[in-house]
Every structure is written in structure tokens, then in C-alpha cells.
PyMOL commands that place a pseudoatom at each C-alpha (Angstrom):
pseudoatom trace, name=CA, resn=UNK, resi=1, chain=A, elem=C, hetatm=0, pos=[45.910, -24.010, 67.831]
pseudoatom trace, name=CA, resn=UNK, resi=2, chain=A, elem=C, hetatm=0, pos=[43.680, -22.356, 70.524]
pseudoatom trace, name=CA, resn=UNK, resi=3, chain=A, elem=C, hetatm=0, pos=[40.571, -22.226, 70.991]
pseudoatom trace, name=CA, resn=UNK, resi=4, chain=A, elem=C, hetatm=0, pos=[39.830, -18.490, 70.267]
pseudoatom trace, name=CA, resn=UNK, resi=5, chain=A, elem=C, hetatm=0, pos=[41.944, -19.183, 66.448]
pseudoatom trace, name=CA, resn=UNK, resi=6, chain=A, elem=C, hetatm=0, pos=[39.473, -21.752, 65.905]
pseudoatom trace, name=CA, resn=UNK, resi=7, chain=A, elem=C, hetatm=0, pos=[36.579, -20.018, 66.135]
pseudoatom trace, name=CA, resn=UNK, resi=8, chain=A, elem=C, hetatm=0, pos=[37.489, -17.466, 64.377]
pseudoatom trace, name=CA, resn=UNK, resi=9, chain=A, elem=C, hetatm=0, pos=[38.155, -19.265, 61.226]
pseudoatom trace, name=CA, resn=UNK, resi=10, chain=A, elem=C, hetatm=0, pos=[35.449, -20.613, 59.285]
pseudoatom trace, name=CA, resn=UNK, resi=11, chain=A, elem=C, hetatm=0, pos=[35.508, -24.383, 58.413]
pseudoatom trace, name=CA, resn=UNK, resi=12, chain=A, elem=C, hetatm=0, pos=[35.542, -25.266, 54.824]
pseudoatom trace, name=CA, resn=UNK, resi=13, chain=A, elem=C, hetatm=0, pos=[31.713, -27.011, 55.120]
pseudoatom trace, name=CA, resn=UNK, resi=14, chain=A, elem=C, hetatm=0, pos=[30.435, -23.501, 56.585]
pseudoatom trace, name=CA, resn=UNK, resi=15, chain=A, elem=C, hetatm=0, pos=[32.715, -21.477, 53.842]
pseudoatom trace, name=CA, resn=UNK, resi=16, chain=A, elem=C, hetatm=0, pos=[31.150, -23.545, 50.897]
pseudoatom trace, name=CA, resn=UNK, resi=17, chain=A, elem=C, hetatm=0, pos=[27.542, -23.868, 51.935]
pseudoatom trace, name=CA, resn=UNK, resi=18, chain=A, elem=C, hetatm=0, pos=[27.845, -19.890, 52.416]
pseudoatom trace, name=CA, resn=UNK, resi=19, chain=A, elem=C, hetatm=0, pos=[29.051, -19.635, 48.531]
pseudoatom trace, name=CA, resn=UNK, resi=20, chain=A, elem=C, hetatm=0, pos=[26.076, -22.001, 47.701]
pseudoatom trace, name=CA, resn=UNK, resi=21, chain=A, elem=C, hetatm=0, pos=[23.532, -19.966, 48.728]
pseudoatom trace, name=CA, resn=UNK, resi=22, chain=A, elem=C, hetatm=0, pos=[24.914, -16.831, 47.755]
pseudoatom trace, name=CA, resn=UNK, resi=23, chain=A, elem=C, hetatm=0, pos=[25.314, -18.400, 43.945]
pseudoatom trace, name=CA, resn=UNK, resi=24, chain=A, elem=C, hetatm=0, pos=[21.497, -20.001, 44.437]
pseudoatom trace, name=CA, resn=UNK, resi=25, chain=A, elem=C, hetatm=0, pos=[20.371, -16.183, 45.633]
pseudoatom trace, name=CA, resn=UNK, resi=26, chain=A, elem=C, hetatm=0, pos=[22.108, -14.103, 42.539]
pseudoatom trace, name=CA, resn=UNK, resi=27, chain=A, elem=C, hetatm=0, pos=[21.111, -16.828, 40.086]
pseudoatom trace, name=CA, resn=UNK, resi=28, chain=A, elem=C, hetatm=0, pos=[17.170, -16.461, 41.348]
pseudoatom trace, name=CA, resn=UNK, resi=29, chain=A, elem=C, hetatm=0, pos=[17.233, -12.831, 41.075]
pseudoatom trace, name=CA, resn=UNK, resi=30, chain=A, elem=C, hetatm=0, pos=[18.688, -13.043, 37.288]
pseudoatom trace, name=CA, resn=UNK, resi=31, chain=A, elem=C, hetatm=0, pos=[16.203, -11.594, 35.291]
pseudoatom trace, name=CA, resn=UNK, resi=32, chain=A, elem=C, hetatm=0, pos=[14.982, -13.612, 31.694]
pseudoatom trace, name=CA, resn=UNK, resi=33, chain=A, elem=C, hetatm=0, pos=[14.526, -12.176, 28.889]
pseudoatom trace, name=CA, resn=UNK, resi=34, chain=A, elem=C, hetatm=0, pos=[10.834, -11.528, 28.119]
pseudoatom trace, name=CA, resn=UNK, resi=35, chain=A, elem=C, hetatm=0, pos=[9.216, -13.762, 26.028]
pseudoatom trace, name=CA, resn=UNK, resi=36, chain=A, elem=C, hetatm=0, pos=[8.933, -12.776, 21.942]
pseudoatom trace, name=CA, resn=UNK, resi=37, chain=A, elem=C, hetatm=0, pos=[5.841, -11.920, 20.321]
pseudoatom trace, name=CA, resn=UNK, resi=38, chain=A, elem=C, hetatm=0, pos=[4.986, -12.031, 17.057]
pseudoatom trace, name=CA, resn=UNK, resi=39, chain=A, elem=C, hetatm=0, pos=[4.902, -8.909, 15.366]
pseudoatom trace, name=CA, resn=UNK, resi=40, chain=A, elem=C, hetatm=0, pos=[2.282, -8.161, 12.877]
pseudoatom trace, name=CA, resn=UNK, resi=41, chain=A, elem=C, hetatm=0, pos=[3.439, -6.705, 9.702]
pseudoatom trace, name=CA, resn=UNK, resi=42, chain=A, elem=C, hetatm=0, pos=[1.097, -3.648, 10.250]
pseudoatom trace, name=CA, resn=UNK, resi=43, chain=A, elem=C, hetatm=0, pos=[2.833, -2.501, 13.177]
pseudoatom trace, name=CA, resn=UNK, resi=44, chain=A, elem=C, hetatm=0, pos=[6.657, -2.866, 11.698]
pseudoatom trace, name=CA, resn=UNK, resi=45, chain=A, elem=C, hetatm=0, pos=[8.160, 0.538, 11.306]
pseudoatom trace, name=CA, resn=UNK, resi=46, chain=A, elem=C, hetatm=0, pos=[9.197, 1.903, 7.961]
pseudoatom trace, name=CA, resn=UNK, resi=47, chain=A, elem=C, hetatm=0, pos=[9.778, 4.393, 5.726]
pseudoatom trace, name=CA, resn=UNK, resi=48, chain=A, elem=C, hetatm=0, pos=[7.067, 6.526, 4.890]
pseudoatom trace, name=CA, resn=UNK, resi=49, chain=A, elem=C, hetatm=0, pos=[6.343, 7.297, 1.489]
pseudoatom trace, name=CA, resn=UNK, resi=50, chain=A, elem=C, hetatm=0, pos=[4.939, 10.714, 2.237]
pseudoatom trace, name=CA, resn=UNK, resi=51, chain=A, elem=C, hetatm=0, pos=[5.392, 13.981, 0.095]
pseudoatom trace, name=CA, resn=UNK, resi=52, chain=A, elem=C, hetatm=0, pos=[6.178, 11.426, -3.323]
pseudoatom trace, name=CA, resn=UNK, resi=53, chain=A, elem=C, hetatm=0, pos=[4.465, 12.296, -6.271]
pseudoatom trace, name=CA, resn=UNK, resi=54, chain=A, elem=C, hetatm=0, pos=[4.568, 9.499, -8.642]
pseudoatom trace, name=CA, resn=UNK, resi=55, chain=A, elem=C, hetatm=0, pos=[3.498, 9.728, -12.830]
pseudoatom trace, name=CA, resn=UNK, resi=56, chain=A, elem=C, hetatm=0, pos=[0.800, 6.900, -13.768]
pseudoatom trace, name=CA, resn=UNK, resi=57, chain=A, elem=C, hetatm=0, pos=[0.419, 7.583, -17.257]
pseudoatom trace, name=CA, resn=UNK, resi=58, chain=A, elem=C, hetatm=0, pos=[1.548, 10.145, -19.327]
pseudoatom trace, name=CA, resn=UNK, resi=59, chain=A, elem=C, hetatm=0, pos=[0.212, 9.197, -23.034]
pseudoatom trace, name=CA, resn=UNK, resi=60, chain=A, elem=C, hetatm=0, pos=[-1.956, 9.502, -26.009]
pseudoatom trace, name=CA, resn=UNK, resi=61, chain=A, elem=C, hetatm=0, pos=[-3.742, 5.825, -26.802]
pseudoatom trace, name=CA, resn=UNK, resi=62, chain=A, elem=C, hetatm=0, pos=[-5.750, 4.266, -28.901]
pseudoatom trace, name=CA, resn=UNK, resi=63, chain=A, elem=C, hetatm=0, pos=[-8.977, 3.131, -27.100]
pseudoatom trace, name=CA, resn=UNK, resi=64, chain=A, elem=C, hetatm=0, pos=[-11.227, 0.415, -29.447]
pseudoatom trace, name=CA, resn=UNK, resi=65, chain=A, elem=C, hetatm=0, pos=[-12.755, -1.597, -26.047]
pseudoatom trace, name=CA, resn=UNK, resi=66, chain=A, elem=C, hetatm=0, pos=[-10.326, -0.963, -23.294]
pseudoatom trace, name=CA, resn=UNK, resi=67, chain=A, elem=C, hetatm=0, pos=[-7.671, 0.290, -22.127]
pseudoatom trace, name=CA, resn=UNK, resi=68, chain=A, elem=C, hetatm=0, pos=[-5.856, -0.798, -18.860]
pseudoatom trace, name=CA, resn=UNK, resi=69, chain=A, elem=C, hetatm=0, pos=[-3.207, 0.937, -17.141]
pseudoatom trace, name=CA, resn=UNK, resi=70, chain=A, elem=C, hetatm=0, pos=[-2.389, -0.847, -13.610]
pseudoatom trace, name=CA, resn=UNK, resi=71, chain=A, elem=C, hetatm=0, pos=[-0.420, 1.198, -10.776]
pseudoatom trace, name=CA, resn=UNK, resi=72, chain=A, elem=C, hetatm=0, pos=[0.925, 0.718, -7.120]
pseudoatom trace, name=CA, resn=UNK, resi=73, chain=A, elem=C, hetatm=0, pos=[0.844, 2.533, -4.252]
pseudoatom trace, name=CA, resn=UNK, resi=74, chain=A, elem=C, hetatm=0, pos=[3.005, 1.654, -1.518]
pseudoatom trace, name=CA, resn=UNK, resi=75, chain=A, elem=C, hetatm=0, pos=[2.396, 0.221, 2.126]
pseudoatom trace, name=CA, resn=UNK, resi=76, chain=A, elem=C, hetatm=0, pos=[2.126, 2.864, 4.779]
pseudoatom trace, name=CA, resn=UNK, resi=77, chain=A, elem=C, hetatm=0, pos=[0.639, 5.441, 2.202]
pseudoatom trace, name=CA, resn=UNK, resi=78, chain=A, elem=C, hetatm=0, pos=[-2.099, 6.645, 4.496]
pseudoatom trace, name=CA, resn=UNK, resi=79, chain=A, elem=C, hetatm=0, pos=[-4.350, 8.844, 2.014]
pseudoatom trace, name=CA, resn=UNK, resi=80, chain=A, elem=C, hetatm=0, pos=[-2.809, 8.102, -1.391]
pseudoatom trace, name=CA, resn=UNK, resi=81, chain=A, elem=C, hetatm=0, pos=[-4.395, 10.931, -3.977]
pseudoatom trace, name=CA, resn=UNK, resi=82, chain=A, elem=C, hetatm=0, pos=[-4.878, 10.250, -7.800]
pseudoatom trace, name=CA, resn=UNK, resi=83, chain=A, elem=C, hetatm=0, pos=[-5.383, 13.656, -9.689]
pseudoatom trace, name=CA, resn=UNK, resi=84, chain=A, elem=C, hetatm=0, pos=[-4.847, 14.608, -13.240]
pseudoatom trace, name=CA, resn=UNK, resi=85, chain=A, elem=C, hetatm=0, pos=[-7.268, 15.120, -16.572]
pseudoatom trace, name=CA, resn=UNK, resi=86, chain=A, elem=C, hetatm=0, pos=[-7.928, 13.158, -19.689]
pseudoatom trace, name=CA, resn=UNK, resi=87, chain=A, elem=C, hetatm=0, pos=[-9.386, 14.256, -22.973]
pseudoatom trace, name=CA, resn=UNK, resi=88, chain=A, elem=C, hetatm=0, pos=[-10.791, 12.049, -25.849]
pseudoatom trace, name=CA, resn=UNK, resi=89, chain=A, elem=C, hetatm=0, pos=[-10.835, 12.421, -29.516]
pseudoatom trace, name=CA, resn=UNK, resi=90, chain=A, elem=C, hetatm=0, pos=[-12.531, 10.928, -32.726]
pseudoatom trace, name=CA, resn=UNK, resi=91, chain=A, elem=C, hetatm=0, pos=[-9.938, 10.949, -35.685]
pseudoatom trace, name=CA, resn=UNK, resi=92, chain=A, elem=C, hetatm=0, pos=[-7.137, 13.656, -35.085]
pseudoatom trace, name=CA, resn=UNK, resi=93, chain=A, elem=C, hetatm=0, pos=[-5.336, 14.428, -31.418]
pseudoatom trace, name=CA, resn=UNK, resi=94, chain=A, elem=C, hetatm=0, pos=[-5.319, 18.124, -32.173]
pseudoatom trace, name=CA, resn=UNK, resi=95, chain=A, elem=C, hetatm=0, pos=[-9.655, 18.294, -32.806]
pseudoatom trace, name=CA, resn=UNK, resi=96, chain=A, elem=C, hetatm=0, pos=[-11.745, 17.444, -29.692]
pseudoatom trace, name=CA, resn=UNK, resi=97, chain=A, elem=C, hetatm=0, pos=[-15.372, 16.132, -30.349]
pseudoatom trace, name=CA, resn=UNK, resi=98, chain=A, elem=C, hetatm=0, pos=[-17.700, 18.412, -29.234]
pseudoatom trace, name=CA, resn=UNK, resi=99, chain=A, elem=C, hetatm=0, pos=[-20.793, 15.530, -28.867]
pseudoatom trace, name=CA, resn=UNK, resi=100, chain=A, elem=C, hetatm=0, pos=[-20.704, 12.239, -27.441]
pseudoatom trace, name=CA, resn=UNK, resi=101, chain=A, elem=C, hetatm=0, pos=[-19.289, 10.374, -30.359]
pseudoatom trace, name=CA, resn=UNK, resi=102, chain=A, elem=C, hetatm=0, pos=[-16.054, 10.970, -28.560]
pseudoatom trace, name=CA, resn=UNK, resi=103, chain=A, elem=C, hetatm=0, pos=[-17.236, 9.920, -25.035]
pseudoatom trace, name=CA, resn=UNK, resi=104, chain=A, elem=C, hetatm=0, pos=[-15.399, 7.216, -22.919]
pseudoatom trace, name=CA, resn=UNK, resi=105, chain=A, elem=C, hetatm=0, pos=[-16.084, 5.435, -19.719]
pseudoatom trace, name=CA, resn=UNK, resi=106, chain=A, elem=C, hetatm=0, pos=[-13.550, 6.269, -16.501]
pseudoatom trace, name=CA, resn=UNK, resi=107, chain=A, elem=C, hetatm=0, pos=[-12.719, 3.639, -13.850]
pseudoatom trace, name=CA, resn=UNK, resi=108, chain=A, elem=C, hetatm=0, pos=[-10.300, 3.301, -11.291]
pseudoatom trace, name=CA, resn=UNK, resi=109, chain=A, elem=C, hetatm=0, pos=[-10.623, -0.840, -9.883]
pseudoatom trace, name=CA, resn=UNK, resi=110, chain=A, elem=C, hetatm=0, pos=[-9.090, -2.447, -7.103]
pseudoatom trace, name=CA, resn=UNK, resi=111, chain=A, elem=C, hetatm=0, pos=[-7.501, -5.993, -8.055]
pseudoatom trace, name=CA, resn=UNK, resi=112, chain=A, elem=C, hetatm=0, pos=[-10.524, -7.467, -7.008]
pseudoatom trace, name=CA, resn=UNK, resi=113, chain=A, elem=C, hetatm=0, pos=[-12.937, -5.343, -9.423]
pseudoatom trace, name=CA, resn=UNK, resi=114, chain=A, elem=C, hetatm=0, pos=[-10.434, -5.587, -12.101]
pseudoatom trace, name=CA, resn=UNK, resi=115, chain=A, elem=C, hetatm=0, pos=[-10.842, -9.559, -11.506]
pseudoatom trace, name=CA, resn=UNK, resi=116, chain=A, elem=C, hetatm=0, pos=[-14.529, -9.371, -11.846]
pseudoatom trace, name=CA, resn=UNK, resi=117, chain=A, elem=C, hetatm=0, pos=[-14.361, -6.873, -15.114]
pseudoatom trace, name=CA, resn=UNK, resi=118, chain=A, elem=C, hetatm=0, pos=[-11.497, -9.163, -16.842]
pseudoatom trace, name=CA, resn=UNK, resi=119, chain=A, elem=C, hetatm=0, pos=[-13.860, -12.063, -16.103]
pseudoatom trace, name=CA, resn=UNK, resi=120, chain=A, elem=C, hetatm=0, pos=[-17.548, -10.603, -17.203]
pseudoatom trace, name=CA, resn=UNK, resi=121, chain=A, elem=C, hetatm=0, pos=[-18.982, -10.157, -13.790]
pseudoatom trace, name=CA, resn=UNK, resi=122, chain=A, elem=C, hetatm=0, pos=[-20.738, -7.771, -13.377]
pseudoatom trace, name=CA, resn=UNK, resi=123, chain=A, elem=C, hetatm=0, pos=[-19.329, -5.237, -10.159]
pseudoatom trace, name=CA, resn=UNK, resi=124, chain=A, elem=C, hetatm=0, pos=[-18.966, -1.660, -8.580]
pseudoatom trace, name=CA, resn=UNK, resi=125, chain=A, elem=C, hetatm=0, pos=[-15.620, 0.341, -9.163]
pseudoatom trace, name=CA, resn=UNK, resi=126, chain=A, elem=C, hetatm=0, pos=[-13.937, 2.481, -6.471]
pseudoatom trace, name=CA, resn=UNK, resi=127, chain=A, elem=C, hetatm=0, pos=[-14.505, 5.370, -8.614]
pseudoatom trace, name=CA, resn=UNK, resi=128, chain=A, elem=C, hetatm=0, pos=[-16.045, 6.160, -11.588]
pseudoatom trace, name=CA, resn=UNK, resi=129, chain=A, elem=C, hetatm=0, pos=[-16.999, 8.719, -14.021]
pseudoatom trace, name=CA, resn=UNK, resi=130, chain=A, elem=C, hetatm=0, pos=[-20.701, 9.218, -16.603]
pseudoatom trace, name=CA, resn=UNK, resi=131, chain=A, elem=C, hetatm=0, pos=[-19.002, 9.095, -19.611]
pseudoatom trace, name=CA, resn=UNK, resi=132, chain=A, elem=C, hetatm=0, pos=[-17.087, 12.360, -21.037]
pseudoatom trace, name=CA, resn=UNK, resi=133, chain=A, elem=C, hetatm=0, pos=[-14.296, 13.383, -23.266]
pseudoatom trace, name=CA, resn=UNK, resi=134, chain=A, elem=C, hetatm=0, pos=[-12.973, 16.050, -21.234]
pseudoatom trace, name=CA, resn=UNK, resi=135, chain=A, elem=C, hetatm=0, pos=[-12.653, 15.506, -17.385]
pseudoatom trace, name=CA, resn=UNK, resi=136, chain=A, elem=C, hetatm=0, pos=[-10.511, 16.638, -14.842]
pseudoatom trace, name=CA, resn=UNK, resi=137, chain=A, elem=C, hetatm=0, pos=[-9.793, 13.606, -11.883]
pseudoatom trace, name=CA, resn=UNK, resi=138, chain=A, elem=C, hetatm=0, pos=[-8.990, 14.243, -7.841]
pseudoatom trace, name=CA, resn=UNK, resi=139, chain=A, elem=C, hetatm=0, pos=[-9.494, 10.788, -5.824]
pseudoatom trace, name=CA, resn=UNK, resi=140, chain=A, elem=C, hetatm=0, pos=[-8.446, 10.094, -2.599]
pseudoatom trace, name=CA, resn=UNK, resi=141, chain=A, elem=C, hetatm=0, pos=[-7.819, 6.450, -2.701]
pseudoatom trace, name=CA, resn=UNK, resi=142, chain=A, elem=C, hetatm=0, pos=[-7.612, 3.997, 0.738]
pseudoatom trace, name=CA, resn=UNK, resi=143, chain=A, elem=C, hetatm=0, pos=[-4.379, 3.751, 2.003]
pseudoatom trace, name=CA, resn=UNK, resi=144, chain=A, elem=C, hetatm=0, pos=[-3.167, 0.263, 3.483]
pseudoatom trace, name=CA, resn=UNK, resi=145, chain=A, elem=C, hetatm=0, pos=[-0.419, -0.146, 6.652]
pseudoatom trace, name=CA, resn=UNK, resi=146, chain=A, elem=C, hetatm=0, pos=[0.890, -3.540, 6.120]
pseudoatom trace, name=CA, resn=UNK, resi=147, chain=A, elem=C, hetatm=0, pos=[1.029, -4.106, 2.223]
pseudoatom trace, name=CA, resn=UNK, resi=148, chain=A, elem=C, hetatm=0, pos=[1.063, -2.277, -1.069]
pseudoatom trace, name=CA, resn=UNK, resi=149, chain=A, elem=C, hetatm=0, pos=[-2.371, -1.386, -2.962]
pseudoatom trace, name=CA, resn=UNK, resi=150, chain=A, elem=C, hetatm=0, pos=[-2.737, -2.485, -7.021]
pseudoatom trace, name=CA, resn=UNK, resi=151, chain=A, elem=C, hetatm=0, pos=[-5.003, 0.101, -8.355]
pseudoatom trace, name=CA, resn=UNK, resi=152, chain=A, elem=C, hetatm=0, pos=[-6.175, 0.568, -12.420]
pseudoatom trace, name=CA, resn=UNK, resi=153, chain=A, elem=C, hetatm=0, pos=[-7.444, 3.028, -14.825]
pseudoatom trace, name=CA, resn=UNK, resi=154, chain=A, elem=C, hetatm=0, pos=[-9.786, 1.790, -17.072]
pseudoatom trace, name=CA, resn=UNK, resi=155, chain=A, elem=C, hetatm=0, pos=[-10.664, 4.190, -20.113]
pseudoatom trace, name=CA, resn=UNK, resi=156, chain=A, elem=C, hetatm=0, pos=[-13.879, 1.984, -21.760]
pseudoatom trace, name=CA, resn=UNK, resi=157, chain=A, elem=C, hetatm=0, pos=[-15.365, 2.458, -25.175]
pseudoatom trace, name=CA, resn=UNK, resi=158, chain=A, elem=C, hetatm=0, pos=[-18.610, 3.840, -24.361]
pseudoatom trace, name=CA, resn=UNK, resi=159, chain=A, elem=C, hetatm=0, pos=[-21.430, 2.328, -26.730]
pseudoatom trace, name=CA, resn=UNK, resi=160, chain=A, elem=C, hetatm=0, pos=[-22.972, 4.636, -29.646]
pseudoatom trace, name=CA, resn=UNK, resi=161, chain=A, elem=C, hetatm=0, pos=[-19.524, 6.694, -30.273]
pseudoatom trace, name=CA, resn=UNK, resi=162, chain=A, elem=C, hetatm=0, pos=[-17.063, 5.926, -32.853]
pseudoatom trace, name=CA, resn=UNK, resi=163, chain=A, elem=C, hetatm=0, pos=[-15.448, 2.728, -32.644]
pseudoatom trace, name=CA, resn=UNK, resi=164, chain=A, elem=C, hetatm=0, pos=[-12.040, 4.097, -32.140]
pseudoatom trace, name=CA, resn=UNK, resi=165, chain=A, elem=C, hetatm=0, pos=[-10.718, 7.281, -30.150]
pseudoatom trace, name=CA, resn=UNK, resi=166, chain=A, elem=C, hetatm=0, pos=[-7.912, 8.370, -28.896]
pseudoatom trace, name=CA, resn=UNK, resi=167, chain=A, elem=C, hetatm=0, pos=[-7.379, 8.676, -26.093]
pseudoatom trace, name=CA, resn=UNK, resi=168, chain=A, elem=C, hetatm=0, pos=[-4.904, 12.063, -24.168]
pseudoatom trace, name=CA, resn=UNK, resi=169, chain=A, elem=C, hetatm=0, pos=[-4.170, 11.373, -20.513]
pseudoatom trace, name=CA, resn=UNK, resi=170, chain=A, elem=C, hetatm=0, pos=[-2.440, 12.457, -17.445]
pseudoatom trace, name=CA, resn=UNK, resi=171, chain=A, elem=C, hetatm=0, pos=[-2.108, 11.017, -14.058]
pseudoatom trace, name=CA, resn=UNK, resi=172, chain=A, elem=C, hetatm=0, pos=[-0.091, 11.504, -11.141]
pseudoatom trace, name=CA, resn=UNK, resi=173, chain=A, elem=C, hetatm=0, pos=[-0.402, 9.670, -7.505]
pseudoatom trace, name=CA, resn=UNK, resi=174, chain=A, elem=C, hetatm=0, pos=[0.623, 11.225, -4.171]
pseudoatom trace, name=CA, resn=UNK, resi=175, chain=A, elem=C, hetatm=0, pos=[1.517, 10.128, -0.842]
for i in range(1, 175): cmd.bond("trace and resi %d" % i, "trace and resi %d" % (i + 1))
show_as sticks, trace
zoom trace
């Protein structure tokens, strides 16, 4: 072998400390993945339940001290609207009371109101009405991101009526 061959071939030492640093130099420039975070449930995507009307209570009732009708609106419902009318009645569906004999209390709780009414303590409601036998109802209620809302409709025996009425409503909730 000559001199110029051998020059011009690499030895195997050059050839694999060559590959070594070219392996070292790609695997440095490898990018990781970035690290996870914890995603709050508030900031999760997901269907929105806009443009949904929903019936809450469609009914005639009996109302001696309460009655309690509980609904849900759903997570990402940004300005949830209850709307709709009751009427109430001493005796017979078909003849409204003209005086206050017929007169009922309206309230619409949050879980945490309805725990203090259940219990006896006395508390504020989200919305309320004087007391009436014919009312029309049109409540924006708070809307919630991350978890659904458990509202109810209280219809209360108001003191100094009759001890039993009846009791015509209609509710329906939009998103």
C-alpha cells in the first residue's frame, strides 16, 4: 500500500469517533415533549348547550305547605333563562280567586338555599316573588363553565289563605 492510499482512507478509530459525535449531536438536538399540565375542568372543550329549550314543569298540583320541583341546567350554559307563568286556585282549576285567599309564595333556590329551607334556616333565595296567584316569570339564572347547576321552584303556602290550592304551572329553561 502507498503512502498516498493510506491517507486517503480513514482508519476505523477516526471513522467511529466521527459516528459518535454525529449520534451525540442529533440526539442533543432531539426535541422532548413538553411537559403536561393539568387541565382544569373549566377550560375542557365541549358541547354547548346553546339554543335548547328544556320543560321544568308542566302541571296542575296540589299545594298544602310546599311544593318542590328541582331542575338542572347543564355545564357551559352561560346565561341559562327560566320563563313561564303560574296561576293558583282555591277549590276548582277552572275558577281563579280573585283575593288573596288563593295567594302562594314563588322561589327559585340554589342547592345551598334549598339546604337551608329543608333544614329551618332562615336564608335569601335567588329569586323570589310577593305572593300572587297569577304571575308571569322571566329569570336569567348564573350560568357555570365547569359543572352543572341544581336549581328549584318552590310554590309555598302563603299564611292567611286557604289551606289547600291548587296549584297551574308552566316552566321552560333555555340555554
Amino acid at each position: 500500500m502507498s503512502q498516498e492510499t493510506h491517507l486517503r482512507r480513514p482508519s476505523l478509530f477516526v471513522v467511529l469517533i466521527g459516528a459518535l459525535l454525529l449520534f451525540t449531536s442529533s440526539a442533543c438536538q432531539k426535541k422532548r415533549p413538553p411537559a403536561s399540565e393539568e387541565v382544569l375542568p373549566m377550560d375542557r372543550v365541549a358541547p354547548t348547550p346553546v339554543s335548547t329549550t328544556e320543560a321544568v314543569l308542566h302541571k296542575t298540583f296540589a299545594v298544602t305547605k310546599a311544593a318542590i320541583f328541582p331542575f338542572e341546567v347543564p355545564a357551559h350554559a352561560v346565561t341559562p333563562r327560566l320563563h313561564g307563568n303560574f296561576k293558583s286556585y282555591v277549590k276548582q282549576v277552572s275558577i281563579q280567586s280573585s283575593d288573596e285567599s288563593a295567594d302562594v309564595d314563588f322561589l327559585i333556590l340554589t342547592r345551598d338555599q334549598y339546604d337551608d329551607f329543608v333544614h329551618g334556616r332562615a336564608g335569601e333565595a335567588l329569586f323570589s316573588l310577593d305572593t300572587s296567584h297569577d304571575q308571569d316569570v322571566n329569570v336569567t339564572l348564573p350560568g357555570y363553565q365547569d359543572q352543572p347547576q341544581k336549581y328549584y321552584l318552590v310554590f309555598r303556602n302563603s299564611p292567611g289563605g286557604e289551606a289547600k290550592k291548587l296549584v297551574q304551572a308552566d316552566f321552560t329553561v333555555d340555554f
